[in-house]
C-alpha positions in Angstrom: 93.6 146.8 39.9 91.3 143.7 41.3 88.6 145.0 43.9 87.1 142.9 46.5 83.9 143.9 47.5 82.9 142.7 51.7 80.3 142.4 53.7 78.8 145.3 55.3 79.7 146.2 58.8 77.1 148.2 61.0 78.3 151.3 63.3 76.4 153.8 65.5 77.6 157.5 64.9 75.6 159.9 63.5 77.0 161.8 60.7 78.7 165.2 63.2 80.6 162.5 65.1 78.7 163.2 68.2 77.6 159.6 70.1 74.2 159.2 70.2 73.2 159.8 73.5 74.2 163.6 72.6 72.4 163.5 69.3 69.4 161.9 70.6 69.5 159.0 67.9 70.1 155.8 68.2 70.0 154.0 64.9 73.1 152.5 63.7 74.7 153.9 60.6 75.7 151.4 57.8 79.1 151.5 56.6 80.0 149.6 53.5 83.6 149.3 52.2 85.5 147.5 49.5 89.5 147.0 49.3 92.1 145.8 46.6 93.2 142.3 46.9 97.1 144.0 47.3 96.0 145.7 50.5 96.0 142.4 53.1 98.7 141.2 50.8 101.0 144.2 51.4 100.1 144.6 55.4 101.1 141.0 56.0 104.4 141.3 53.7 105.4 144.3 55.9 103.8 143.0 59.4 101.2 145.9 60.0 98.1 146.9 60.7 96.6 150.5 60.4 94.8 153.1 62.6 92.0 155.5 60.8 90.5 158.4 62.4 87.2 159.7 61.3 86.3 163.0 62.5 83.2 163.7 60.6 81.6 159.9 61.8 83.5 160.2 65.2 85.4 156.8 64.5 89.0 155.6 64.9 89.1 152.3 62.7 91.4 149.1 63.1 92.3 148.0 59.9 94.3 144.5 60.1 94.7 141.2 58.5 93.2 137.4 59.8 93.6 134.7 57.4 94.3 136.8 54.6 91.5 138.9 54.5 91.0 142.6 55.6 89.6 143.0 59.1 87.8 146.4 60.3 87.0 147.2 63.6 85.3 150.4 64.8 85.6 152.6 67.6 84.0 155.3 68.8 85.8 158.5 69.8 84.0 162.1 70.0 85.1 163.7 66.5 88.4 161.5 66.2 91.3 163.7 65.0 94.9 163.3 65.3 96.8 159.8 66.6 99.7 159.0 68.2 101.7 155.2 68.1 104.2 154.0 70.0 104.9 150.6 71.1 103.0 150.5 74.6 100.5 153.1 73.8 98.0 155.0 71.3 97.1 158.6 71.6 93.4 159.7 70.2 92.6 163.5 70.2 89.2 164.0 70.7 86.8 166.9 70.6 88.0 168.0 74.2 90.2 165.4 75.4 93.1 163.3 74.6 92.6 159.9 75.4 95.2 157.1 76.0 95.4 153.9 75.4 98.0 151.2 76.7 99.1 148.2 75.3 97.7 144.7 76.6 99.4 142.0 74.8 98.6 139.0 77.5 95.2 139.9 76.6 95.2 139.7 72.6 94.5 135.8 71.9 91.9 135.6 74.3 89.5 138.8 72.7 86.8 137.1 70.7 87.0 135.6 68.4 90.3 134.1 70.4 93.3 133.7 68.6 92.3 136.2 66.0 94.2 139.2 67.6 98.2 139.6 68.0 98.0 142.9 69.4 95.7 144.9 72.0 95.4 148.3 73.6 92.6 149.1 76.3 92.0 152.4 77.1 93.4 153.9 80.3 93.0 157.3 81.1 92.1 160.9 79.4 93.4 164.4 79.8 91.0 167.2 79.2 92.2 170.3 77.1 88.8 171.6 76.1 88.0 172.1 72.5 91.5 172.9 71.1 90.8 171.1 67.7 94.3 168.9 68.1 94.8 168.4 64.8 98.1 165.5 65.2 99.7 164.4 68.0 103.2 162.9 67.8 105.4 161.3 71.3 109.0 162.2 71.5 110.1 159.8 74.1 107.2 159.5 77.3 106.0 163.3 76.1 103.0 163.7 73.9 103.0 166.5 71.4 99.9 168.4 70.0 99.6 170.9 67.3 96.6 172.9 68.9 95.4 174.5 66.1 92.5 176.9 68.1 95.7 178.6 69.9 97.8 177.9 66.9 100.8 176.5 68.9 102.7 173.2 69.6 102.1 172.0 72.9 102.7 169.2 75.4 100.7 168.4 78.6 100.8 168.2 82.6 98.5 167.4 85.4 97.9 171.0 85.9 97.3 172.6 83.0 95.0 172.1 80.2 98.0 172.3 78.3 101.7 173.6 78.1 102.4 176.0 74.9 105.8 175.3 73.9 106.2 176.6 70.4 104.4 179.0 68.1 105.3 180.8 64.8 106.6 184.0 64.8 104.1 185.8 62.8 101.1 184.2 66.2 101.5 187.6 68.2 99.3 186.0 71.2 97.7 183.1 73.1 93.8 183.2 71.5 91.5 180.3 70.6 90.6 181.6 67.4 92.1 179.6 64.7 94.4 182.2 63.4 97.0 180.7 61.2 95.0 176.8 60.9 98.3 175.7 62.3 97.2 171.8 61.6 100.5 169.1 60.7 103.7 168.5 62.7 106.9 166.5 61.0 109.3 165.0 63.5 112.6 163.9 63.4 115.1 162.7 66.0 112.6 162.8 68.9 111.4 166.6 68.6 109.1 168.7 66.0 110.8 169.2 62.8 108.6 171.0 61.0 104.8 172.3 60.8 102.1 172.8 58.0 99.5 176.0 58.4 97.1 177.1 56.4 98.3 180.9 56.3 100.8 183.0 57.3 97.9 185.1 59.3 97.3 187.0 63.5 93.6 187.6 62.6 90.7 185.1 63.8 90.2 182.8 61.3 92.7 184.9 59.1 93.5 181.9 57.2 90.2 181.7 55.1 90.2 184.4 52.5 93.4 183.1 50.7 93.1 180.1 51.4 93.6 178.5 47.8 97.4 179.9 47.8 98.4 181.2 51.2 99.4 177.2 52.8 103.0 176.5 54.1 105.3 174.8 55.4 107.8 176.2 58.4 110.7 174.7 60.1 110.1 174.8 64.1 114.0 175.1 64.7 114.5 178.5 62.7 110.8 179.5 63.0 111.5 180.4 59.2 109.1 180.0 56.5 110.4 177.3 53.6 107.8 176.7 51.4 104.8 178.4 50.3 102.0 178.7 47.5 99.7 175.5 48.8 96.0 175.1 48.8 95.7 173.6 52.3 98.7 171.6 53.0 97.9 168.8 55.9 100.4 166.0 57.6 104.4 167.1 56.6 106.9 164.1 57.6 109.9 163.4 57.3 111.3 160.1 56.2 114.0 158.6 54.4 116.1 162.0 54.8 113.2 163.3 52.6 110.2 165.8 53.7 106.9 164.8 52.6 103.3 166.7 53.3 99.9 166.3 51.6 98.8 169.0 49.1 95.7 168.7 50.2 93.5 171.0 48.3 95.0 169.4 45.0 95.1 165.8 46.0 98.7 165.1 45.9 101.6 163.9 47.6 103.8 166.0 47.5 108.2 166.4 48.2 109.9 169.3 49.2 113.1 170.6 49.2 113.4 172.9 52.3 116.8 174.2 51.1 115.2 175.7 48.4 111.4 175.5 48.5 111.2 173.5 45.6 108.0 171.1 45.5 107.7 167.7 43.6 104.6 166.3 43.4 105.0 162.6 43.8 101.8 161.2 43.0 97.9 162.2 42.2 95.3 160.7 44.4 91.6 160.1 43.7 90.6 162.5 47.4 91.4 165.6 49.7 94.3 164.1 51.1 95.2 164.4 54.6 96.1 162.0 57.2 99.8 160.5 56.2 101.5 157.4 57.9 105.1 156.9 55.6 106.3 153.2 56.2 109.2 151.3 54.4 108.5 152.6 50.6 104.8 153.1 50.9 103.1 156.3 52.0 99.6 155.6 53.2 97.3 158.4 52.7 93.5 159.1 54.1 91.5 160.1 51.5 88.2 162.4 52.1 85.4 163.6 50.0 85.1 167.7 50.1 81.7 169.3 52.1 79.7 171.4 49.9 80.9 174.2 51.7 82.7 177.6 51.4 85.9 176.5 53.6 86.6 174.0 50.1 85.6 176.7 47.6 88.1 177.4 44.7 90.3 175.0 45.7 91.7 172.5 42.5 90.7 169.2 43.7 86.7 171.2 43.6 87.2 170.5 39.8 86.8 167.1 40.7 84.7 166.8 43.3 82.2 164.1 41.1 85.1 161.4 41.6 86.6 161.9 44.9 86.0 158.7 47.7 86.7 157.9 50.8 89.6 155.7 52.3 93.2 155.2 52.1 95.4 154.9 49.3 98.7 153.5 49.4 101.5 154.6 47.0 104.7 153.3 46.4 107.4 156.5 47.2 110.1 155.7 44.5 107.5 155.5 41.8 104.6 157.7 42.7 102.3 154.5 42.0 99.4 153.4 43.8 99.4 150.1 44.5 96.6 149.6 46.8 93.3 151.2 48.3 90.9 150.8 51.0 87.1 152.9 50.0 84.4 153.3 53.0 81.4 153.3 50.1 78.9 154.7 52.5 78.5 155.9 56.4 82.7 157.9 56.3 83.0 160.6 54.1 85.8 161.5 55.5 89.1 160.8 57.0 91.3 162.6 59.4 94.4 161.1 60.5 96.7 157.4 59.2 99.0 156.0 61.5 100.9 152.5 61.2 100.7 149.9 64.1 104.2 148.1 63.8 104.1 144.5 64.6 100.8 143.6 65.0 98.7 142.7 61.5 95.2 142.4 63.3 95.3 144.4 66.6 91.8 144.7 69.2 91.0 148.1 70.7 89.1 148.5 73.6 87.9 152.5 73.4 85.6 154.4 76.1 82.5 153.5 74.7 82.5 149.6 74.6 78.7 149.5 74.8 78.2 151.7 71.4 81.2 149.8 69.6 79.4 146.8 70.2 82.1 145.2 72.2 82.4 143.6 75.6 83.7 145.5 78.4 87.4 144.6 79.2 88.0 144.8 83.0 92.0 144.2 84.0 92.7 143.4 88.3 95.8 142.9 90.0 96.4 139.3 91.2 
């Protein structure tokens, strides 16, 4: 696989994702990167561009295509988690907030350097949930869904509320923000939640951790009934092509599974603690993270292989379990949180909350 090495790009996070007038620093981080030459190639062939949170470096990251090289742009967000896409809007949770974004396409040509851009979203407004960890975030029609994984629920929003609990697994006796089950990935289908990844079938705070290496699964939000188990960490279940998906993520794999039967199929090996999973055409794109020296990764197979794990996105062809292309942040992300796809738009400009620390020009719209 030919790599192509780029320029550096600067950015100015510190490395807990907090901005810096929180932190109190102001230098700018370096982040270097390098891509295969098949990653432009293949956004242009299918006519998209990519979205990358980074919670750890408090980033969401526009990955696009100008003149047939890869493009990155840089935005900061306070510890970036899940995203939501849909044609007139993005989604971004945040560390207390959800912010959204709404699509400006009058403006695209004219954001420097003009002509460069074919797609644009500015950002609009912001609901404040408090710090609900929301994991992914998913719209069925003009409604927003959230797994909140500190109550360990699905939830929507309203002007009143910090937020609306509409779904929760059976084993969830009560309403507590204490991270019981690590309810963390939602799969939908035909406009509503399909299905949900946790990372233990547990009521206790933080009753996930001791089992951790085996006590993942996956449950379908319809039945509220458990159909897969035995998974070190699963992250990001979707469904597509008639098929569910999720990220084994404490093994590194893509995996298949067969709800009718809780059989698993892993589909392909990848070189990272996978999570963060956007499925487009036959390609799964897949964020890739290097694991903390930390208990919460202890015991867990992909440890085994810490020495060789990066940072990025790796894209692998569904039918054959190949990967075909890859995107590596070589230094300033270690690691990333959520991968959506942008459809039509193969360089797309974001205007986030914090033009001045993204190095951008403020973007005022008026009436006429």
């Amino acid at each position: 696989m030919t790599v192509l090495e780029i320029e550096n790009a600067r950015d100015t996070a510190d490395v807990n994702g907090a901005l810096p007038e929180e932190s109190g620093e102001h230098a700018a981080r370096e982040v270097r990167h390098k891509y295969t030459h098949s990653l432009p190639e293949l956004l242009s062939q299918l006519g998209i561009s990519l979205l990358v949170s980074t919670y750890q470096a408090g980033k969401v990251v526009a990955v696009g295509v100008a003149e047939g090289e890869l493009t990155l742009s840089y935005h900061n967000f306070e510890r970036a988690m899940g995203l939501a896409v849909r044609p007139d809007g993005i989604a971004v949770g945040a560390r207390a907030q959800i912010w959204f974004l709404k699509s400006a396409p009058e403006l695209a040509v004219r954001i420097e350097p003009a002509g460069r851009h074919d797609s644009c979203f500015l950002t609009r407004s912001s609901h404040f949930t408090g710090e609900i960890q929301a994991h992914e975030l998913a719209w069925s029609g003009d409604e927003l869904w959230l797994v909140n994984t500190a109550f360990g629920c699905l939830c929507t929003l309203d002007d009143r509320h910090s937020f609306v609990p509409r779904w929760r697994p059976p084993f969830i006796s009560s309403l507590a923000a204490e991270d019981r089950c690590h309810l963390n990935g939602m799969a939908m289908a035909e406009g509503k939640p399909n299905y949900v990844t946790c990372l233990a079938e547990t009521d206790t705070p933080q009753g996930w951790r001791p089992n951790k290496v085996t006590s993942g699964c996956l449950i379908d939000v319809a039945s509220s009934q458990t159909v897969a188990r035995g998974f070190a960490m699963p992250h990001s279940p979707r469904v597509h092509g008639g098929r569910v998906w999720l990220l084994h993520s404490g093994a590194g794999q893509l995996v298949q599974v067969d709800p009718a039967r809780g059989h698993v199929q892993t589909v392909t090996e990848l070189p990272g603690y996978t999570r963060g999973l956007a499925l487009y055409d036959r390609y799964a794109f897949v964020g890739l993270s290097k694991i903390r020296e930390t208990a919460t990764f202890g015991g867990m197979p992909i440890a085994e292989r810490r020495a060789e794990l990066k940072c990025g996105v790796g894209v692998a062809d569904l039918e054959t379990g190949r990967l075909v292309a890859h995107l590596e942040f070589l230094t300033g992300v270690e690691e990333i949180f959520d991968v959506q796809v942008v459809q039509g738009a193969r360089c797309l400009a974001l205007s986030g909350p914090y033009p001045s620390l993204d190095n951008t020009r403020p973007i005022w719209t008026v009436p006429q």
